[in-house]
PATORLO-65518 format. One line per 2 residues: number of its first residue (from 1); their letters; for each residue x, y, z of N, C-alpha, C. Coordinates in Angstrom, 2 decimals. Atoms other than C-alpha are relative to their C-alpha. Layout:
<pts>
NUM) A) X Y Z X Y Z X Y Z ~ ...
</pts>
This chain:
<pts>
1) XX) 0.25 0.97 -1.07 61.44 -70.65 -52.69 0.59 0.48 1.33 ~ -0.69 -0.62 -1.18 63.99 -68.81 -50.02 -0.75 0.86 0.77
3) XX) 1.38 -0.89 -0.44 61.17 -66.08 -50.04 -0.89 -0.21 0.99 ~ 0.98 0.59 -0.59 58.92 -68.26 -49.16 0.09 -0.89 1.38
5) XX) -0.33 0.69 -0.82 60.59 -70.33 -46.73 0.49 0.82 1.34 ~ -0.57 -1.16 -1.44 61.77 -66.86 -44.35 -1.39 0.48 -0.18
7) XX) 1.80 -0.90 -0.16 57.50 -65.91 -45.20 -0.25 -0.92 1.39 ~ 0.47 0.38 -0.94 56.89 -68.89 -43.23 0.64 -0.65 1.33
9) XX) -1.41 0.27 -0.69 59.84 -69.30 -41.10 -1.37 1.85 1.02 ~ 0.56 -1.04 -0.43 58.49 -65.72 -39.73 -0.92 -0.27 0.74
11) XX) 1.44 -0.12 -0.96 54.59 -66.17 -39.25 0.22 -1.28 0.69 ~ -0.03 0.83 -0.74 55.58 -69.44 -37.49 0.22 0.49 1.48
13) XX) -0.53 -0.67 -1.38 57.24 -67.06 -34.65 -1.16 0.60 0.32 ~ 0.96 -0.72 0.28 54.32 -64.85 -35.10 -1.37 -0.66 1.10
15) XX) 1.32 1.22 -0.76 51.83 -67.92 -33.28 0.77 0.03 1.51 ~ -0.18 0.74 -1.29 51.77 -67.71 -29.69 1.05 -0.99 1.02
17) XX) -0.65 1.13 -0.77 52.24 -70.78 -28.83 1.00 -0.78 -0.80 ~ -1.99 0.76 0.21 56.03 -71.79 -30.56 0.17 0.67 1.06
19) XX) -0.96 -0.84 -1.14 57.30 -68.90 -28.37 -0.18 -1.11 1.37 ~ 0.24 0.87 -0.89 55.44 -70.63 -25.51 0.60 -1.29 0.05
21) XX) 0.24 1.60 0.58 55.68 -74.23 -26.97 2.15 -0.10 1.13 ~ -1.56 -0.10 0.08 60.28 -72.96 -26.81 -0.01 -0.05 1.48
23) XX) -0.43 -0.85 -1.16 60.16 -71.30 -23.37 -0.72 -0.95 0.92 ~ 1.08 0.49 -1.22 57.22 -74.04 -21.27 1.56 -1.30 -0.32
25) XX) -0.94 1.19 0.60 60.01 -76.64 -23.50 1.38 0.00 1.11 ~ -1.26 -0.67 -0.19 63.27 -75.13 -22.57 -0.15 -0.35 2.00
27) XX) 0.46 -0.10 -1.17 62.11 -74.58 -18.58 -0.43 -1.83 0.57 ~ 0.76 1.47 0.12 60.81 -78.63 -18.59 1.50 -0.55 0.21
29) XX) -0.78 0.97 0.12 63.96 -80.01 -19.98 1.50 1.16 1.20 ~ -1.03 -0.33 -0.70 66.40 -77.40 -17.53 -0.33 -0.84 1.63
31) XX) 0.73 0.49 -1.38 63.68 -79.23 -14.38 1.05 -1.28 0.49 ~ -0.24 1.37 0.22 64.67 -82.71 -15.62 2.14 0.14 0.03
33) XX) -1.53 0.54 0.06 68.48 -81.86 -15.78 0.23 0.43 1.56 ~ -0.06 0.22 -1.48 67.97 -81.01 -11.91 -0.63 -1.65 0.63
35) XX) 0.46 1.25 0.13 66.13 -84.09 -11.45 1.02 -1.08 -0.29 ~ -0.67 1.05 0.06 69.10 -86.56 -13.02 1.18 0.67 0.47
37) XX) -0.84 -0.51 -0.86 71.35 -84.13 -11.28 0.46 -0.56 1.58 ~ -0.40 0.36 -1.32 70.97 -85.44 -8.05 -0.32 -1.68 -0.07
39) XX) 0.06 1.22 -0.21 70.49 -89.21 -9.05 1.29 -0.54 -0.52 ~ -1.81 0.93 0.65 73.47 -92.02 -9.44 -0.21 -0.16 -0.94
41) XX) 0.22 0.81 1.25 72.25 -94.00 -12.09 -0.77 0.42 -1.00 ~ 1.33 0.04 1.03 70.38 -93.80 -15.39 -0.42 -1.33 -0.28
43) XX) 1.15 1.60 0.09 68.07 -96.35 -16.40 0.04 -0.01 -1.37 ~ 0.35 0.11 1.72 68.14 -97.68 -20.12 -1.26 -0.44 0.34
45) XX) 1.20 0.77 0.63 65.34 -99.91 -19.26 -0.45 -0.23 1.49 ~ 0.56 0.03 -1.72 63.69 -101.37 -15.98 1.01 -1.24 0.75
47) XX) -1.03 0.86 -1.10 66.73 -103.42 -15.46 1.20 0.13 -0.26 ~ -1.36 -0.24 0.14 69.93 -102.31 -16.90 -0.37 1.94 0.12
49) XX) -0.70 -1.40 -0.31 71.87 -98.99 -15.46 0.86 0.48 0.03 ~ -1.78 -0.43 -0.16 74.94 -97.04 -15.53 0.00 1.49 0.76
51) XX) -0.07 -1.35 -0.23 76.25 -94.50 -13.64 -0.20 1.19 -0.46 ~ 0.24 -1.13 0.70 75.25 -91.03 -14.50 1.85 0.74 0.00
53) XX) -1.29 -0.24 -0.01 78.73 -89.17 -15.59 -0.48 1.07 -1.05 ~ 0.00 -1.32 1.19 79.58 -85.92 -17.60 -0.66 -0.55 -1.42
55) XX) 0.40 0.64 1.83 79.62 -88.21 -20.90 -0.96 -0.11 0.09 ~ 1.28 0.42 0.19 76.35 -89.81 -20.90 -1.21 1.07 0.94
57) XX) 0.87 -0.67 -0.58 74.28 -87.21 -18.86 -1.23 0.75 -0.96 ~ 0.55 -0.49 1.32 73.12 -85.74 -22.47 -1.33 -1.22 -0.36
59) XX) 0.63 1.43 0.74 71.73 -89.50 -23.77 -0.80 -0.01 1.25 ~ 1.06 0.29 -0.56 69.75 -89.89 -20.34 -0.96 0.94 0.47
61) XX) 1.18 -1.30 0.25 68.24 -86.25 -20.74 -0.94 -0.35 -0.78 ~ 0.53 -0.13 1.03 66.88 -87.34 -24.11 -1.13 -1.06 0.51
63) XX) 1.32 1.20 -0.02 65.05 -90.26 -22.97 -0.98 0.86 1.41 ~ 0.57 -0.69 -0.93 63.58 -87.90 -19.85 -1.43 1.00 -1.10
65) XX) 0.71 -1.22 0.94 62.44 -85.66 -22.65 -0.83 -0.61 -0.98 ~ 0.74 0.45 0.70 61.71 -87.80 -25.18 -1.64 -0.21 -0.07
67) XX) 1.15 0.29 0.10 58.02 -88.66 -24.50 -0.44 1.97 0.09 ~ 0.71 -1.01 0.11 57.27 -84.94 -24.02 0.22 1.01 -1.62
69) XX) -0.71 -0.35 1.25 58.89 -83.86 -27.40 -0.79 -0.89 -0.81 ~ 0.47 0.89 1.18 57.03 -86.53 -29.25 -1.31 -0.07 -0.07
71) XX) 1.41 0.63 0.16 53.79 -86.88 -28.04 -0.67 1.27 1.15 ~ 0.55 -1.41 -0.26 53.28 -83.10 -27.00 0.84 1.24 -0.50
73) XX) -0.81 -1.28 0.98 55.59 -80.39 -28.34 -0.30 0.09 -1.39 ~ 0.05 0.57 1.25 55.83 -81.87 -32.07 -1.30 0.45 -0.23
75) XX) 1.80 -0.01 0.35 51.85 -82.82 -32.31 -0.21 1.90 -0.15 ~ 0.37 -1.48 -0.31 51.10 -79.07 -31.18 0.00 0.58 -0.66
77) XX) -0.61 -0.39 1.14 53.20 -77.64 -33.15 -0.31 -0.38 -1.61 ~ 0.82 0.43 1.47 52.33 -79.38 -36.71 -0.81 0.18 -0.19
79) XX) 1.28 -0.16 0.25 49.00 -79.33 -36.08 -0.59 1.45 0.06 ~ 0.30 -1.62 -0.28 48.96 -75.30 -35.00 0.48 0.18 -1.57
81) XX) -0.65 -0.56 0.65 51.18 -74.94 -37.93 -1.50 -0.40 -1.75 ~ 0.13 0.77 0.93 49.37 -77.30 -41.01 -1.87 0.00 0.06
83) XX) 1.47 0.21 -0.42 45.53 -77.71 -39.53 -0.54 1.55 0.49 ~ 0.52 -2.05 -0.55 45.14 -74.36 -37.38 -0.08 1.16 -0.71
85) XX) -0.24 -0.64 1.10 46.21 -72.40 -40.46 -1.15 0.05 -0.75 ~ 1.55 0.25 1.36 43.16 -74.20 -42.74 -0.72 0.83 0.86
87) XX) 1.29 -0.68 -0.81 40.80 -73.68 -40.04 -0.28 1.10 0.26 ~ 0.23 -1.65 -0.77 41.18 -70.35 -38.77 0.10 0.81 -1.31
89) XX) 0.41 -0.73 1.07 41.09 -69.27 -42.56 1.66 1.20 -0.42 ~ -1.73 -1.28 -0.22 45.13 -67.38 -42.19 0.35 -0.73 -1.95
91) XX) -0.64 0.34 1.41 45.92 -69.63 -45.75 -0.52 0.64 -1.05 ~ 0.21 -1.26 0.50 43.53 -67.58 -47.56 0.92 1.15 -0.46
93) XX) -1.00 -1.61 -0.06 45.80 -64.34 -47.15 1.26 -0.94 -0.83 ~ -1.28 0.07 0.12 48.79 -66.29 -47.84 -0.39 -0.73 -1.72
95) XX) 0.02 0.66 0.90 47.59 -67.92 -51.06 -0.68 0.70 -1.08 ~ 1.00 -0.52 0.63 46.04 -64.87 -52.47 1.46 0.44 -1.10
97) XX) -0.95 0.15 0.49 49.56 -64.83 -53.83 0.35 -1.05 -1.15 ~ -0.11 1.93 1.49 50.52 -67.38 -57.33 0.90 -0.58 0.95
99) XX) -0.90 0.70 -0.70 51.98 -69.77 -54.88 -0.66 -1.46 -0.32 ~ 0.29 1.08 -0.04 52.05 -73.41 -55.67 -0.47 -1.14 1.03
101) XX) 0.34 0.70 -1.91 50.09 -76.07 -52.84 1.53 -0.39 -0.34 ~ -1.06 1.04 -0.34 53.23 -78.22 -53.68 1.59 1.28 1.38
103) XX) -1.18 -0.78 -0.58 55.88 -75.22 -52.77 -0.39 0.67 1.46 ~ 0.54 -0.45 -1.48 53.72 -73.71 -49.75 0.09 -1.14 1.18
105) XX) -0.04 1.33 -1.29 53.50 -77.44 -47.94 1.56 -0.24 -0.09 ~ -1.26 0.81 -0.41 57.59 -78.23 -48.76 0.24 1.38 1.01
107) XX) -0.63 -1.01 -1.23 58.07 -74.74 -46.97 -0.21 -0.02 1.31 ~ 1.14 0.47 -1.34 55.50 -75.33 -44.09 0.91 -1.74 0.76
109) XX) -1.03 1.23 -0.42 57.68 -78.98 -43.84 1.23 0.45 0.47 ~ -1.12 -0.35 -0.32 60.88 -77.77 -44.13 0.17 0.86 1.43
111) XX) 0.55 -0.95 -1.05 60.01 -74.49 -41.58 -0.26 -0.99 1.13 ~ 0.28 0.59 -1.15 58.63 -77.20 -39.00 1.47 -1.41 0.21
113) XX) -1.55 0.92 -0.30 61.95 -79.72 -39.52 0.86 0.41 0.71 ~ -1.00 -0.33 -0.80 64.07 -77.24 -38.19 -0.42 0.63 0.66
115) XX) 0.93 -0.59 -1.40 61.75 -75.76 -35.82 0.48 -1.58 0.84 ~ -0.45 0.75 -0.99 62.20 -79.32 -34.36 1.15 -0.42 0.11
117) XX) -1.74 0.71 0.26 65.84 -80.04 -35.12 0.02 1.08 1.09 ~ -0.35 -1.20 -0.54 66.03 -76.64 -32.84 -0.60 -0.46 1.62
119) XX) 0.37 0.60 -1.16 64.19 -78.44 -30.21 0.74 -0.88 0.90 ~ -0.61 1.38 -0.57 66.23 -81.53 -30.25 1.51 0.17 -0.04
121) XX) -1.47 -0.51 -0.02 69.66 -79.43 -30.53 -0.12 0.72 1.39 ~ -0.50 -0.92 -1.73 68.98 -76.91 -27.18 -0.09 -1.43 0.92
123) XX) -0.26 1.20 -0.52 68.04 -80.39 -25.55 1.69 -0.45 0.01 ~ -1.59 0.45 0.33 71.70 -81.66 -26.85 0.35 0.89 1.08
125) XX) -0.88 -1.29 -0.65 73.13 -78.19 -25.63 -0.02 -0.32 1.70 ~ 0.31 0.11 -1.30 71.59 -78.58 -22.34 0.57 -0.60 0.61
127) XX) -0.23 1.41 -0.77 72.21 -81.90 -21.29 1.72 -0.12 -0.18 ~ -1.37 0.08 0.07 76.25 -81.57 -22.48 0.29 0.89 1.34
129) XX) -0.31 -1.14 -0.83 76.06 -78.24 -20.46 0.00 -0.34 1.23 ~ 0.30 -0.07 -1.70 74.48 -79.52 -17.02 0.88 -1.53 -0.17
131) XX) -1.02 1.09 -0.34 76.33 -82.67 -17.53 1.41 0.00 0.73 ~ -1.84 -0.04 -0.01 79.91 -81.43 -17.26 -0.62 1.32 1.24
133) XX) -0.10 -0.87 -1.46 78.18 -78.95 -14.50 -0.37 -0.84 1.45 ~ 0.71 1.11 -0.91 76.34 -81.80 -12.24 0.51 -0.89 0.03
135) XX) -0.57 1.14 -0.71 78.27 -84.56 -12.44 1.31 -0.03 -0.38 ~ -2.05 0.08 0.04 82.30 -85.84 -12.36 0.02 -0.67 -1.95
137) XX) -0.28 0.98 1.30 83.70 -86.76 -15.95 0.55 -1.34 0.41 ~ -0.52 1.61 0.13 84.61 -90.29 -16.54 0.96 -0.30 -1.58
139) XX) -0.47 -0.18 1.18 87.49 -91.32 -18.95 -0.61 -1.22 -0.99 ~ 0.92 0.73 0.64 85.13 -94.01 -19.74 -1.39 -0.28 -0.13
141) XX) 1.40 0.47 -0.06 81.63 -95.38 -20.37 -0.42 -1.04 -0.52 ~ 0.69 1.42 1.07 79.26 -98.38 -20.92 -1.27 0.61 0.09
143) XX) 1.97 -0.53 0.00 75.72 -97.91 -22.06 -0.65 -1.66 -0.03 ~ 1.06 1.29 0.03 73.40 -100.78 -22.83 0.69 -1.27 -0.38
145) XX) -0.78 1.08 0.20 75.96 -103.30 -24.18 1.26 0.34 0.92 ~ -1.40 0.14 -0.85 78.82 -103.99 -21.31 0.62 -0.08 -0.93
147) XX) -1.68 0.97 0.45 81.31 -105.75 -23.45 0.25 1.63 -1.51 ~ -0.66 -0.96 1.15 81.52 -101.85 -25.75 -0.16 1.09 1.43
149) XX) -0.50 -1.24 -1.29 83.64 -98.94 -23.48 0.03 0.93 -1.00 ~ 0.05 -1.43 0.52 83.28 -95.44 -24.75 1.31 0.77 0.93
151) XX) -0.97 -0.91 -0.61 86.31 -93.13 -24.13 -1.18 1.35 -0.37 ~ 0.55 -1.30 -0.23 85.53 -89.28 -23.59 -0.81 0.55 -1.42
153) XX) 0.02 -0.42 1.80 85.47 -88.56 -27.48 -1.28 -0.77 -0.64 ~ 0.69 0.72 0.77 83.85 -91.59 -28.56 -1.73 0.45 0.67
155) XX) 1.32 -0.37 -0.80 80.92 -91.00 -25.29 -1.00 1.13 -1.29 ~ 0.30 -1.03 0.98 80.67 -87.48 -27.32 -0.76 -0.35 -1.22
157) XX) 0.44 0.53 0.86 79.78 -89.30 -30.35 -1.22 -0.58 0.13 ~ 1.00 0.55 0.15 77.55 -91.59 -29.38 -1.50 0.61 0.46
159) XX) 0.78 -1.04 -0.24 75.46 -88.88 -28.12 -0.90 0.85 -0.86 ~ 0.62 -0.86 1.76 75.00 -87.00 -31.42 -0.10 -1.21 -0.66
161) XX) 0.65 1.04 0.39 74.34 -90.15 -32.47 -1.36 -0.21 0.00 ~ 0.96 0.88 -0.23 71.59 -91.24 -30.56 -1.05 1.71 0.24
163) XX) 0.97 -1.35 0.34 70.03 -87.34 -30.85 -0.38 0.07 -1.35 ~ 0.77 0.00 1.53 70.28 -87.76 -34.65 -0.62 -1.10 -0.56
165) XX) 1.06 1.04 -0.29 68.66 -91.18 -34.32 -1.29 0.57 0.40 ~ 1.05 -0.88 -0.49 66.00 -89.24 -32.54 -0.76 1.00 -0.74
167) XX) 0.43 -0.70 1.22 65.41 -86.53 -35.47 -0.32 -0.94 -0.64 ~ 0.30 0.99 0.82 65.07 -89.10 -37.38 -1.61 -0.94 0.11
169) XX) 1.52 0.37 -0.72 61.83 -90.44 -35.49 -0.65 1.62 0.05 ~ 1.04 -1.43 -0.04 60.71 -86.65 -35.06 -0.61 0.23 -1.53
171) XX) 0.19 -0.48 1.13 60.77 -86.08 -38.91 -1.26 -1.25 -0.80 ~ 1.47 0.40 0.71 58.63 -89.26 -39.66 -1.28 0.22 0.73
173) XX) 0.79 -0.74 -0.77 56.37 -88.11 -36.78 -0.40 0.87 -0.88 ~ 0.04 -1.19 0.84 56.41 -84.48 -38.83 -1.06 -0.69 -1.20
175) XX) 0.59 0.03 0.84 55.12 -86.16 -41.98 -1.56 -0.87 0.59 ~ 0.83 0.63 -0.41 52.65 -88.80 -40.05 -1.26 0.86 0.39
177) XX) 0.72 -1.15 -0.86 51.15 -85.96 -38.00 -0.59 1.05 -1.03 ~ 0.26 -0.76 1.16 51.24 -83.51 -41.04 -1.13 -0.36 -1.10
179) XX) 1.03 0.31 1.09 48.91 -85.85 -43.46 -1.31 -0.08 1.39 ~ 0.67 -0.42 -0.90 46.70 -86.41 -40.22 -0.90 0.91 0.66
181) XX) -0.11 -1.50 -0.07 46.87 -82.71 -39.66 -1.63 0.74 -1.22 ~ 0.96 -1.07 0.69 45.11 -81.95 -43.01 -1.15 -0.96 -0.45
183) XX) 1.18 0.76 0.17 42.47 -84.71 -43.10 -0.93 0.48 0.82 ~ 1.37 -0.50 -1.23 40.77 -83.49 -39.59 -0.48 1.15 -0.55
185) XX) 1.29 -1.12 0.43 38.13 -81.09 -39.63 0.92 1.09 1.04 ~ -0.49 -1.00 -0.61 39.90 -79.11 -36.74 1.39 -0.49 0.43
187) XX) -0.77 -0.02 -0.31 42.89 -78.40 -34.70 0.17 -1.07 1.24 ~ 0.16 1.05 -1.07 41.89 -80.25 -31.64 -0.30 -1.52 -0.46
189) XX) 0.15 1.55 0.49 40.90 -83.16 -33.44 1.22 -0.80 -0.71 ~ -1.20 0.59 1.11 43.75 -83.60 -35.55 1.16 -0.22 1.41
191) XX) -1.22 0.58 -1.29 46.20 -83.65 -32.06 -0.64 -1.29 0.90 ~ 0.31 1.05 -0.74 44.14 -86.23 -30.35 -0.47 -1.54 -0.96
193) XX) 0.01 0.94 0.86 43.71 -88.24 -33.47 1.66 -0.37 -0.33 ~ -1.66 -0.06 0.36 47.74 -87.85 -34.05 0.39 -0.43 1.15
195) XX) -0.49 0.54 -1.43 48.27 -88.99 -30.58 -0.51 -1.34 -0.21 ~ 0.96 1.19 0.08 45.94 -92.11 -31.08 0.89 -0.54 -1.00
197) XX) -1.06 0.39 1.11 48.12 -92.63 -34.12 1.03 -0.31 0.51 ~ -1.42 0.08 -0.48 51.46 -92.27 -32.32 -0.03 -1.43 0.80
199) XX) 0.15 0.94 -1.51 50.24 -94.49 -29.33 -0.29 -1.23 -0.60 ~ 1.34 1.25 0.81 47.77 -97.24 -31.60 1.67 -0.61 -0.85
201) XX) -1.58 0.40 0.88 51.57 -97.22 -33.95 0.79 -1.29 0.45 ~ -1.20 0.81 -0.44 53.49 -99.56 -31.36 -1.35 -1.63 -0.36
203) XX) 1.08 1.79 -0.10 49.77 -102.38 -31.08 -0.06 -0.51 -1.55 ~ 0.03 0.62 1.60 49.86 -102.32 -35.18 1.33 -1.00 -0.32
205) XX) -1.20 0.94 0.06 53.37 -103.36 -35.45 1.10 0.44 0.90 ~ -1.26 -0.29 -0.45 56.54 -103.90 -33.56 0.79 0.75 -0.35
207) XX) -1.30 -0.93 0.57 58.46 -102.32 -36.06 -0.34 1.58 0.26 ~ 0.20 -1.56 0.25 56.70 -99.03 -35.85 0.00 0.87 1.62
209) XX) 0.26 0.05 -1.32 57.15 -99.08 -31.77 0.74 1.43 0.16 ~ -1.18 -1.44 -0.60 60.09 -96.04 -32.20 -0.88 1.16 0.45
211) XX) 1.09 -0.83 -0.41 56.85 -93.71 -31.97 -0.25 0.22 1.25 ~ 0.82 0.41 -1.18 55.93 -94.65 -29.08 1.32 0.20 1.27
213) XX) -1.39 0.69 -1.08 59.10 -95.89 -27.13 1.75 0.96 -0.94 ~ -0.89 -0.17 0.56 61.70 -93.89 -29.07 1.29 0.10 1.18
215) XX) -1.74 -0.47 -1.27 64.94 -93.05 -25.78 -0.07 -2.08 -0.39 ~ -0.41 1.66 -0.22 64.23 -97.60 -25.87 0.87 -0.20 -0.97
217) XX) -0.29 0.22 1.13 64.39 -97.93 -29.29 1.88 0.06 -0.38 ~ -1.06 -0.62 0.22 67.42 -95.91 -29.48 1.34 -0.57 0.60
219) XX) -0.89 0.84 -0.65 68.95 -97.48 -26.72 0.71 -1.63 -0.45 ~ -0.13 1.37 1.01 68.69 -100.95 -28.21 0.41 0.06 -1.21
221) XX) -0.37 -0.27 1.26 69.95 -99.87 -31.68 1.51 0.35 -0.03 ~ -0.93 0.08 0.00 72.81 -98.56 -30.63 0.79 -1.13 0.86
223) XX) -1.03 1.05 -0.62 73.98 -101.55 -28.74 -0.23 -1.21 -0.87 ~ 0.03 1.21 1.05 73.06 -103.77 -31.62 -0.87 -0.96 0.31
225) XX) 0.74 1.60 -0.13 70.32 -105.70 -30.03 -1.39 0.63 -0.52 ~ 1.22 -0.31 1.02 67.38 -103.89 -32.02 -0.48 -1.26 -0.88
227) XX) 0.51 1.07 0.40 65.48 -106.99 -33.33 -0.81 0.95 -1.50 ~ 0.95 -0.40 0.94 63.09 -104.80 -35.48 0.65 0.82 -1.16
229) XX) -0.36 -0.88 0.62 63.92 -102.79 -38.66 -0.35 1.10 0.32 ~ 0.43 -1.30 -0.90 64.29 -99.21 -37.87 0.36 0.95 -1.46
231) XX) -0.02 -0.97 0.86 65.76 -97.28 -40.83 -0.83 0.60 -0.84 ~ 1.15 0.38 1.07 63.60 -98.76 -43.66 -1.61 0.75 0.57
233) XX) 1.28 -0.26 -0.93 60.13 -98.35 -41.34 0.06 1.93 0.03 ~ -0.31 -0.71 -0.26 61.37 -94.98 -40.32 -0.27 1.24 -1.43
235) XX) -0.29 -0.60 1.69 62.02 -93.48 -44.37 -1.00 -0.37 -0.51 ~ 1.44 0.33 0.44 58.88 -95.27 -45.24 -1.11 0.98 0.39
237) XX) 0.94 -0.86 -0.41 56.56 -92.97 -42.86 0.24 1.49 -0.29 ~ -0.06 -1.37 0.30 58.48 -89.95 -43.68 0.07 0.35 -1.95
239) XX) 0.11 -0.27 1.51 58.50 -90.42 -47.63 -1.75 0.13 0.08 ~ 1.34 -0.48 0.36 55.08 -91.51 -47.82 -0.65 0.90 0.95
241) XX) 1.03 -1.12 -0.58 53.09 -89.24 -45.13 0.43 0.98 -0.92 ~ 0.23 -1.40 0.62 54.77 -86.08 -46.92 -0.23 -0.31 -0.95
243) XX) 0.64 0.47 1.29 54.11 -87.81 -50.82 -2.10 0.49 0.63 ~ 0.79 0.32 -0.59 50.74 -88.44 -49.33 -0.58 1.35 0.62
245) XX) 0.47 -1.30 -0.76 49.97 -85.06 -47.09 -0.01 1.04 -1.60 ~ -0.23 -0.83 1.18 51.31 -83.31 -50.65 -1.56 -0.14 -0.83
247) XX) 1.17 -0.01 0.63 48.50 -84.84 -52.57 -1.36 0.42 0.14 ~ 1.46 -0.70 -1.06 45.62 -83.71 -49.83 -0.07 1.00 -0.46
249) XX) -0.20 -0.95 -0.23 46.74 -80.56 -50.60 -0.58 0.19 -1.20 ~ 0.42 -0.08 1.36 46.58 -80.67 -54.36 -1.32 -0.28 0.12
251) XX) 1.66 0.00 -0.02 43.04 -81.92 -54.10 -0.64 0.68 0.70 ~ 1.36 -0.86 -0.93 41.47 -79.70 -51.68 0.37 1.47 0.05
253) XX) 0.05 -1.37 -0.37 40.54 -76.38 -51.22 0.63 0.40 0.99 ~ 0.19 -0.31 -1.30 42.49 -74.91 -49.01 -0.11 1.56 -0.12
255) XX) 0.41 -1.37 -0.12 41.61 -71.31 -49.82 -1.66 0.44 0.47 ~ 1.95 -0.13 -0.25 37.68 -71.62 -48.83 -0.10 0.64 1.28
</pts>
């Protein structure tokens, strides 16, 4: 399985557009940390704000980024990786090998998890980095709930917090996008049907709004006023889409 998981760990680098996908990514989110560089405040929402400060400069990168990470990097990516693969006939070669569908799709999963954990960690990196270069530290902070103060440490925390809150929405994305992925007929269809999905996600139900709105979501969760279930919802789309994407696999050709 290790084999298999540095086979496709590899031809993932191998495609174009990751390199691109890293470097158009990377260049985007260094724009945006000039951008909250020269503003006071961040915005949780369209009416509560807090000063921008070393601590929190990270947490109001993510929500800058967030919509382009979710509902263009990700998509791209899965669908180049999971759909572009069928189509363009590359699984062929790779399956002319005794390789199981089940063990080829957990590698192809796994391989794209930390392709985006790698996304949503230089983000982290970044935003700590230009934080403590662009603005003054503070030995305190409030975010979305006044009546809770963050010291320097705790700020720190709630940061990798609300980034691994954030994986956490990328990975059921990953499986959502992934069964999606291998139903379309092509590559282009499967990203603008996976977008329609992401977007259509918040008018089906409230609970499934993190798709859509995830920097809100996040915001509201950690200050305890999240009304909707988020974990449950969350572990639901990423069990079943990959259960679910697994079985596509088993039933269909994908060597044709």
């Amino acid at each position: 399985m290790n084999s298999l998981i540095q086979s496709e760990w590899q031809r993932m680098w191998k495609r174009k557009k990751t390199l691109i996908s890293l470097i158009l990514f990377t260049a985007i989110v260094l724009f945006d940390c000039l951008f909250l560089g020269v503003q006071r405040f961040g915005a949780f929402d369209n009416i509560h704000t807090a000063p921008l400060t070393a601590q929190n400069f990270s947490v109001f990168l993510l929500k800058e980024v967030s919509f382009l990470l979710t509902l263009i990097v990700a998509p791209l990516l899965i669908v180049d990786s999971i759909n572009g693969e069928y189509t363009a006939g590359q699984l062929r070669l790779v399956l002319i090998r005794p390789i199981s569908f089940a063990r080829l799709f957990a590698a192809k999963w796994l391989n794209l998890a930390f392709m985006l954990l790698l996304f949503t960690a230089i983000t982290f990196m970044i935003g700590e980095f230009a934080g403590h270069l662009l603005k003054p530290a503070a030995d305190s902070v409030r975010y979305l709930n006044p009546a809770q103060v963050y010291d320097r440490s705790e700020a720190f925390i709630y940061a990798l917090q609300s980034y691994g809150l954030f994986y956490l929405i990328v990975l059921a994305e990953l499986s959502l996008v992934g069964l999606v992925s291998s139903l379309m007929p092509n590559a282009l269809v499967s990203f603008f049907v996976s977008l329609g999905v992401l977007i259509g996600a918040l008018y089906i139900s409230d609970t499934l709004g993190f798709f859509l709105m995830s920097a809100s979501v996040i915001f509201q969760l950690m200050a305890g006023s999240y009304a909707a279930p988020f974990y449950g919802p969350v572990l639901v789309c990423t069990g079943i889409g990959f259960l679910a994407t697994m079985g596509v696999w088993q039933r269909r050709s994908w060597t044709r």
